[in-house]
N, C-alpha and C positions, 0 to 999 in steps of 0.2 A: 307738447313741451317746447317752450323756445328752445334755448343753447342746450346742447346734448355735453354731458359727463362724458369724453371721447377717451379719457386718459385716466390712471391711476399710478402710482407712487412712493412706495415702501423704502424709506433708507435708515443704516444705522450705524450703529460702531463694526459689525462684522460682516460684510457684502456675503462672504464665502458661505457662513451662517445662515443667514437670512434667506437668501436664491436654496439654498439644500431644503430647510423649513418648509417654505410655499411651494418648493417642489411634489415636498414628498406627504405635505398635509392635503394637498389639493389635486396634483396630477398636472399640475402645471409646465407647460414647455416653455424653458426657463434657457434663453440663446444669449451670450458672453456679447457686450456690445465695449465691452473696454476693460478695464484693467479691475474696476471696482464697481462694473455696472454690470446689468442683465436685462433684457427686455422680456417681457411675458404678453406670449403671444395668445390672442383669442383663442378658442377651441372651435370648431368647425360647427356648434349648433350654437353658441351666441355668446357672449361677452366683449369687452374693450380689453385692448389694449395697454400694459402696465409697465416698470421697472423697479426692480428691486435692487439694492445698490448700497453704497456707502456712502455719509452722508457728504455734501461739500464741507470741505477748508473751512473752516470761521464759522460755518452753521452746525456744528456738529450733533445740533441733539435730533435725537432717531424721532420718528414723525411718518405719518400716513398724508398725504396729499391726494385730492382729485383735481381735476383739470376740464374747465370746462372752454367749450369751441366757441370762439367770438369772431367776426368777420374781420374786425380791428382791434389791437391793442390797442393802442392810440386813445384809440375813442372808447375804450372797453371801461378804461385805468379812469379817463375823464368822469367819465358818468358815475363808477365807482366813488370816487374820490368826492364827487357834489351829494352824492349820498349819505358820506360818512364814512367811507373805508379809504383806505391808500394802501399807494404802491409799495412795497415789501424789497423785489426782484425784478428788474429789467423795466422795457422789452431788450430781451437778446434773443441772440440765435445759434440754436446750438447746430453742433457741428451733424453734419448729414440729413438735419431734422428740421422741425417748423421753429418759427419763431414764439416767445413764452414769457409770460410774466409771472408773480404773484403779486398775490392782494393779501389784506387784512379788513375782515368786515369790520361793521361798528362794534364788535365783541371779542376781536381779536382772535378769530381764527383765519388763519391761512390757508387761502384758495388757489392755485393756480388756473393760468389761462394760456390756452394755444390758439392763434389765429386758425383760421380756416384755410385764408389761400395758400399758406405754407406746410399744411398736412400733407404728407404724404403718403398715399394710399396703396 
């Protein structure tokens, strides 16, 4: 597989909701990363990395996102974009984290994208 799925994405109307949910449906360890966010951390035999959250300001409808690892936005969003899809979200950088875009294929679903050199491991 080229670009690996590194991330996952759950937000909605209720953060508190949601984080209990995939808590208690899955066994998920579900760590407070902000006031309306949660990160969900891998289990020790395999999975990525996720957060489950409330959605942003102005984007409020609840949504499943994955995120896949590119060495560049930049160039990521380019190539994208001469395909047929465009940019959605960013690149920005969120705070303690890597930097991130999203996309919209030629069918309109939204994909997100985290650099590589900004993952933190």
């Amino acid at each position: 597989m080229g670009n690996p799925v590194t991330h996952f994405e759950i937000v909605g109307q209720d953060a508190g909701a949601l984080q209990a949910f995939y808590r208690d449906a899955f066994g998920w360890e579900v760590r407070p990363a902000g006031p309306t966010y949660a990160m969900v951390l891998p289990g020790a035999d395999a999975g990525i990395n996720g957060g489950v959250g409330a959605a942003p300001e102005g984007g409020g409808a609840s949504r499943v996102t994955v995120y896949v690892e590119v060495e560049d936005l930049d160039r990521a969003l380019s190539r994208i974009q001469s395909l047929g899809g465009g940019t959605v979200v960013g690149p920005l950088a969120v705070p303690n984290g890597p930097r991130i875009a999203l996309f919209r294929d030629p069918e309109g679903h939204v994909v997100g994208l985290t650099e590589s050199a900004t993952i933190r491991r």
